[in-house]
C-alpha positions as CSV (number, residue, x, y, z in Angstrom):
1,X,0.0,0.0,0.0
2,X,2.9,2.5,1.1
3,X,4.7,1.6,-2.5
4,X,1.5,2.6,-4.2
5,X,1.1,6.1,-2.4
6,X,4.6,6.8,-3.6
7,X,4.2,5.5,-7.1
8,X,1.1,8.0,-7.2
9,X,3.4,10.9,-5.2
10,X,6.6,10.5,-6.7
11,X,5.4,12.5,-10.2
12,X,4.0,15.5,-7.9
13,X,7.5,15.4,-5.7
14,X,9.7,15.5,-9.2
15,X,7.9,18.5,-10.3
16,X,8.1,20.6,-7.2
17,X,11.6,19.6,-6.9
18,X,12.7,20.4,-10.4
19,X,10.7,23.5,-9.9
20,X,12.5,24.3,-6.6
21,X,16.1,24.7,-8.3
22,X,14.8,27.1,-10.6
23,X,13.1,29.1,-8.0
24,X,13.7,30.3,-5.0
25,X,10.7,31.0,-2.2
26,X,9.9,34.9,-0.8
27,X,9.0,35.3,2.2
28,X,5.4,35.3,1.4
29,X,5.7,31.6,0.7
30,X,5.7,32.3,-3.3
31,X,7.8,31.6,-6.1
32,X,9.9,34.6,-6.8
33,X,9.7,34.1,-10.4
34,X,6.0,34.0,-10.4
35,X,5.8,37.1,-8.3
36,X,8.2,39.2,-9.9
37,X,6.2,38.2,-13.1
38,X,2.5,39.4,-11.4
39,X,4.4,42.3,-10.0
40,X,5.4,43.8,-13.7
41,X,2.0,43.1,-14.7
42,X,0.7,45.5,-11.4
43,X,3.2,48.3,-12.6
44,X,2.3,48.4,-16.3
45,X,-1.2,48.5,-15.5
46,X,-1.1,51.0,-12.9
47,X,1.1,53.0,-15.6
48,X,-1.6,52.8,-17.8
49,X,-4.2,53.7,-15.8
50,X,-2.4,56.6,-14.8
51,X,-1.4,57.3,-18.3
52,X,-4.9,57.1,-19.4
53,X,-6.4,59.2,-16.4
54,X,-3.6,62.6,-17.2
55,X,-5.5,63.7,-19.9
56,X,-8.5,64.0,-18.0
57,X,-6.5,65.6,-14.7
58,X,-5.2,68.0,-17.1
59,X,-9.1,69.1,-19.4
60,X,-10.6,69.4,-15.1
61,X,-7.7,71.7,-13.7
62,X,-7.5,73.8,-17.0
63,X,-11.4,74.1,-17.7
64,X,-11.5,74.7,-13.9
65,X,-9.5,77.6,-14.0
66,X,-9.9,79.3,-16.8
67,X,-14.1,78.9,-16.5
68,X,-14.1,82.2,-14.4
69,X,-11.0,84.0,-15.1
70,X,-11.3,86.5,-18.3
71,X,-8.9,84.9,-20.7
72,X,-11.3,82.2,-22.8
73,X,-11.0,79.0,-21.8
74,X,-11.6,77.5,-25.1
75,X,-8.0,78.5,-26.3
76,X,-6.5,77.1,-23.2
77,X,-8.4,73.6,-24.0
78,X,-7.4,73.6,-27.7
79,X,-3.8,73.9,-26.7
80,X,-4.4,71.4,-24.1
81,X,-5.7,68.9,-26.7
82,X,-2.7,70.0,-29.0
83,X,0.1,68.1,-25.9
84,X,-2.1,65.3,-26.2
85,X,-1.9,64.8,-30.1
86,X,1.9,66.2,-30.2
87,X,2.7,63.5,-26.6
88,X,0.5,60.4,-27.8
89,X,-1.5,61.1,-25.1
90,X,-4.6,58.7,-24.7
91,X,-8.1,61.0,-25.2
92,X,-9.8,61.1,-22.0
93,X,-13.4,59.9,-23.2
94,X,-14.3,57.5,-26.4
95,X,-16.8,59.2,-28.0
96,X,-18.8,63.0,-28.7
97,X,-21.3,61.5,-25.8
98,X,-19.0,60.6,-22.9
99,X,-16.8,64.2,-23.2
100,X,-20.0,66.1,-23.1
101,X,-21.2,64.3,-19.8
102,X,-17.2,64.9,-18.8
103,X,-17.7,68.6,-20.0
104,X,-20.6,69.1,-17.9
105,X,-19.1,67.2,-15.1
106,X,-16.2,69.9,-14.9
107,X,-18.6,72.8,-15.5
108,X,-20.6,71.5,-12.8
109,X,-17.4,71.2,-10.8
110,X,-16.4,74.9,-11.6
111,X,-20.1,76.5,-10.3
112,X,-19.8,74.3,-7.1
113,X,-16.4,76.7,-6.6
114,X,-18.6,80.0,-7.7
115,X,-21.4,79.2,-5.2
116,X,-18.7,78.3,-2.7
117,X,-17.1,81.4,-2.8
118,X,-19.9,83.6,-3.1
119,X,-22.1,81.8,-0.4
120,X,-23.3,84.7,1.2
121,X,-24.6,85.9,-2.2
122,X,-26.1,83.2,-3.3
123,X,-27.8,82.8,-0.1
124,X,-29.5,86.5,0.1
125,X,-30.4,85.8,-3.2
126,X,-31.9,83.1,-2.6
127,X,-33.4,84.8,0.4
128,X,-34.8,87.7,-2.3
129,X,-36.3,85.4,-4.2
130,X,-37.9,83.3,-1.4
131,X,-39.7,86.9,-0.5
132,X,-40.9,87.9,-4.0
133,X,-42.9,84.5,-4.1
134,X,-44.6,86.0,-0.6
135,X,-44.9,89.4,-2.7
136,X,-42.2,91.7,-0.8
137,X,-39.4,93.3,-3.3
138,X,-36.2,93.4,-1.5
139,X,-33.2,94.5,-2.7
140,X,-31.7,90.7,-2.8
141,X,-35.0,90.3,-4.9
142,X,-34.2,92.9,-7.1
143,X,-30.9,91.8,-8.0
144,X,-32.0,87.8,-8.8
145,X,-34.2,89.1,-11.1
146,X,-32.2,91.3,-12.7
147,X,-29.4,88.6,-12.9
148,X,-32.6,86.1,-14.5
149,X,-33.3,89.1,-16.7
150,X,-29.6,89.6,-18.1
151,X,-29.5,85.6,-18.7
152,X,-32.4,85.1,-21.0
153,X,-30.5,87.3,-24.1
154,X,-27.7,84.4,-24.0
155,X,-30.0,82.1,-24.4
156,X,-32.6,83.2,-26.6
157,X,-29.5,83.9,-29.0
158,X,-28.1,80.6,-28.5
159,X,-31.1,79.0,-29.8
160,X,-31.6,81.9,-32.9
161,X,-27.7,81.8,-33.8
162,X,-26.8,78.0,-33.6
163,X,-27.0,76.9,-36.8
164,X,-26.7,80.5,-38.3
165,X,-22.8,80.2,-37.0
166,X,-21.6,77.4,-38.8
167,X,-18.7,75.0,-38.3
168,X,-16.7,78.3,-39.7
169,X,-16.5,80.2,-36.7
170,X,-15.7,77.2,-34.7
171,X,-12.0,77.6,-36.1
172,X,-8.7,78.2,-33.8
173,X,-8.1,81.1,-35.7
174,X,-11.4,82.6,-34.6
175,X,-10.6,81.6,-30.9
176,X,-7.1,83.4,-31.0
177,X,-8.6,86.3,-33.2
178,X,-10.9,86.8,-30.4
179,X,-8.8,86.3,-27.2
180,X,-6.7,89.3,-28.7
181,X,-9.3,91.5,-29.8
182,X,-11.6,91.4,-26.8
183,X,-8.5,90.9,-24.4
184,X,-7.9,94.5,-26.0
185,X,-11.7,95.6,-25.6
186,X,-11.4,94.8,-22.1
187,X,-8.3,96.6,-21.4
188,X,-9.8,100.3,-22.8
189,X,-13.0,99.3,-21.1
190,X,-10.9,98.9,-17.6
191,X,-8.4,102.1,-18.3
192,X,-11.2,104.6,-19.2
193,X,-13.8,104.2,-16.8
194,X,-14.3,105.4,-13.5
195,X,-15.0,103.2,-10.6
196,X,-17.9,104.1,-8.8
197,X,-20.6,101.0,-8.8
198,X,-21.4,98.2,-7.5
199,X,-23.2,95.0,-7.5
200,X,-25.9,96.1,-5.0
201,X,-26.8,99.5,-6.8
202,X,-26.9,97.7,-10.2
203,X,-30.1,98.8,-12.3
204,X,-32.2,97.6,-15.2
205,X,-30.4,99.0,-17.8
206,X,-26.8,97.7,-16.4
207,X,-28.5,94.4,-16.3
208,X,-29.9,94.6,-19.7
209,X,-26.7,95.9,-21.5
210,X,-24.5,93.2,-19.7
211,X,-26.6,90.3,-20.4
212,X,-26.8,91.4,-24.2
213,X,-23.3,91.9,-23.9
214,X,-23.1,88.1,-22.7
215,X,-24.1,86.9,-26.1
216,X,-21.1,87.6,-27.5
217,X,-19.9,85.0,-25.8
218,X,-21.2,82.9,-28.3
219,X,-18.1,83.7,-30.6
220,X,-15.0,81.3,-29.9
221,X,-12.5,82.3,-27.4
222,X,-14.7,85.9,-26.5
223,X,-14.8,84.2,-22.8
224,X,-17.8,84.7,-21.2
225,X,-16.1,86.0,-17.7
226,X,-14.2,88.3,-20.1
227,X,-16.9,90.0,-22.0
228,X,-19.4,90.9,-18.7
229,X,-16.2,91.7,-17.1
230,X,-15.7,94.3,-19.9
231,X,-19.2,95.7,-20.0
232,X,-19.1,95.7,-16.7
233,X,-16.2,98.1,-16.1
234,X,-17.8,99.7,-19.1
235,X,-20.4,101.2,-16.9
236,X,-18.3,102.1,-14.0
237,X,-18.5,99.1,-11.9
238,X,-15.4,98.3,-9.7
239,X,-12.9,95.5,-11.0
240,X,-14.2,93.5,-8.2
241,X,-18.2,93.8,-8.8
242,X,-17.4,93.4,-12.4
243,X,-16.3,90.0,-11.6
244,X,-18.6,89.4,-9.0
245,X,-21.8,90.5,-11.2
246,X,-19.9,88.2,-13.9
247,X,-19.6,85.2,-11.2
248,X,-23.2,85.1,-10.2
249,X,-24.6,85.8,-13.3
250,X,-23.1,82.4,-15.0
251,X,-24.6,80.2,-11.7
252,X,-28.3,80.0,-13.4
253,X,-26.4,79.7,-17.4
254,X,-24.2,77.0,-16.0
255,X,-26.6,75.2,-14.0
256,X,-29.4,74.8,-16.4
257,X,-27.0,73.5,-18.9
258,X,-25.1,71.4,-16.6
259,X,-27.9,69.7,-14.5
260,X,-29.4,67.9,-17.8
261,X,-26.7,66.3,-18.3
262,X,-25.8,65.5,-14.6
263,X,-29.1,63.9,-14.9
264,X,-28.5,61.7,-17.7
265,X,-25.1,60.8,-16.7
266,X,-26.9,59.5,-13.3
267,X,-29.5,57.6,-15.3
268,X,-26.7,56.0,-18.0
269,X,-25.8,53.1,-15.7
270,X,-22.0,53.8,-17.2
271,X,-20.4,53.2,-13.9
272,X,-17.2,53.7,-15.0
273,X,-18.0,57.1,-17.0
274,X,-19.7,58.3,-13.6
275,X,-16.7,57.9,-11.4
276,X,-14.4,60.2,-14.0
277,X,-17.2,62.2,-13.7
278,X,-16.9,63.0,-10.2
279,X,-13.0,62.8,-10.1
280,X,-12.9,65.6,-13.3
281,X,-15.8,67.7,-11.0
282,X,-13.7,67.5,-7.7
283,X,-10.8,68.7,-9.9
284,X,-12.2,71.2,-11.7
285,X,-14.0,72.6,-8.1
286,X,-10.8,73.0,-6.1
287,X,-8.7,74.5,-9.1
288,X,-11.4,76.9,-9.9
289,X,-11.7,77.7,-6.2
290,X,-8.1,78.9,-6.3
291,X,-8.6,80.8,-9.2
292,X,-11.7,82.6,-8.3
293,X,-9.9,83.2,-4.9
294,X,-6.4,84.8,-6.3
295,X,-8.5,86.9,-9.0
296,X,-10.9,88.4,-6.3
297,X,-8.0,89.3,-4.1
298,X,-6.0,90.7,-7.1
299,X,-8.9,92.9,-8.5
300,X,-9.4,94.7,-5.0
301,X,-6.3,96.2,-5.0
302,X,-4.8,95.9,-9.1
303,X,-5.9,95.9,-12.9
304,X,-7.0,94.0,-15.2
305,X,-4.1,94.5,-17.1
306,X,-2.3,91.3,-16.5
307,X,-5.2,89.4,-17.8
308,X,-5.4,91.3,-21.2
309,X,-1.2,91.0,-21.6
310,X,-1.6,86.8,-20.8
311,X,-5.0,86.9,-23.5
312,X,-2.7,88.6,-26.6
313,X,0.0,86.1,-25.9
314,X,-2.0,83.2,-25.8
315,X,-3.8,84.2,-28.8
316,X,-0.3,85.0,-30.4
317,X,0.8,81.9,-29.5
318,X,-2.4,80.1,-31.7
319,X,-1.3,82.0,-34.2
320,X,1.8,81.5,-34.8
321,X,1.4,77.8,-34.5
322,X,-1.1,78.1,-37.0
323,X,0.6,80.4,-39.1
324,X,4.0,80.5,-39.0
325,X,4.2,76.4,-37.4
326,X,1.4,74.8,-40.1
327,X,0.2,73.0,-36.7
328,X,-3.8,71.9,-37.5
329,X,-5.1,73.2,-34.6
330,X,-8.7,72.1,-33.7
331,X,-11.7,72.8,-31.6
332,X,-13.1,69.6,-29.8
């Protein structure tokens, strides 16, 4: 019986002992050759998760702070998608559907920053409107419907002017065309006006002239933030109202847009898709956070004049890469 139990072993022992002098044992108990094998596979994986998760790192932080700042943050991105062509860079989403729900992720990410910084006015506002349903006009009142008034120009154009656009003006050349020659528009604008209003003592007509202003906005590389900012110093406000007024007036803009998709990204059932979602909007809210944070403070006590110098070099820089380089730049 014993001889048959090692006729059955002795195949088994022979293989673990031929094994054994090729191998030695870690101190985990397995083969070192097998582990050192599973441990490449852990490193080139995690490399190319990493390597596949940059891009998107890179679209949150930029789209997050540049959404509020007055230099376009559509040049910014096509430069950004330029490195990613020019490195080899893997996109960030597979198709037109996923880097909308990734767009609107980040813009969502970016107005969580605005209404965090500006909590106290978004709150009276709030307020204001929680009084006019009751019938009292308040001054918080006022202002939310002036800042609901100024919006709807936006997006009645958006809706004449889509199609009326054309792929043509969605060029580079339009987007670094524009960052120059409204980066110049907002430097007379903040040079040749006094600086006497603000946000509180804003009236009808200010509201009206900046929200038709805001359809301008439409043009590639105009910047939203840039052109209210500008019509806003235009009528005397202080560099700090100006982008304050500007802040709070892209909260309802940016949420109506955003929140549609938010909700269809929650209904997709794209698990994956969801969690870059909420990793690009984190991203996007703390860089944009800073941003909002250093411009405020700058603007209290400086110009705008640093913005409108950074705007003609970055639109410089499109062109010359387009001109000069032959790069085929693109919008996304």
């Amino acid at each position: 019986m014993i001889h048959q139990y090692l006729d059955i072993l002795s195949p088994v022992l022979a293989f673990f002992s031929s094994y054994n002098t090729k191998t030695e044992l870690n101190g985990d108990g397995c083969f070192k050759d097998e582990y050192d094998r599973l441990h490449d596979v852990d490193a080139v994986a995690s490399e190319e998760s990493l390597a596949a998760l940059l891009p998107m790192i890179i679209l949150a932080v930029v789209q997050g702070i540049t959404e509020f700042l007055p230099i376009s943050s559509s040049g910014h991105l096509v430069l950004a998608w330029e490195v990613f062509a020019q490195a080899d860079m893997p996109l960030p989403s597979a198709n037109a559907a996923e880097r909308l729900a990734l767009d609107a992720a980040v813009h969502l990410g970016s107005l969580g920053a605005a209404i965090s910084y500006f909590w106290r006015d978004v709150g009276q506002l709030a307020g204001g409107a929680l009084r006019l349903l009751t019938g009292r006009m308040t001054a918080n009142g006022r202002l939310f419907l002036q800042i609901v008034a100024a919006s709807i120009p936006l997006v009645v154009a958006g809706f004449l002017v889509k199609d009326a656009l054309g792929v043509s003006w969605r060029s580079v050349e339009v987007v670094a065309w524009a960052s120059i020659g409204f980066g110049v528009l907002l430097w007379i604008a903040d040079r040749s006006t006094m600086t006497i209003n603000k946000v509180e003592k804003t009236t009808w007509e200010q509201a009206l002239i900046i929200g038709l202003a805001q359809i301008l906005a439409l043009i590639p590389g105009a910047s939203r933030s840039g052109i209210t900012m500008t019509a806003a110093r235009a009528l005397g406000f202080e560099r700090s109202d100006a982008a304050r007024f500007s802040m709070l007036l892209a909260i309802p803009a940016i949420l109506g847009a955003s929140a549609l998709f938010g909700y269809d990204l929650y209904n997709s059932g794209n698990l994956a898709l969801q969690i870059d979602a909420i990793v690009a909007a984190a991203l996007a809210f703390v860089s944009a956070l800073i941003a909002i944070t250093i411009m405020m403070a700058w603007l209290r006590r400086a110009t705008f004049t640093p913005f409108v110098i950074y705007r003609i070099l970055l639109g410089g820089l499109l062109l010359y890469l387009i001109y000069v380089e032959g790069v085929a730049l693109s919008l996304q």
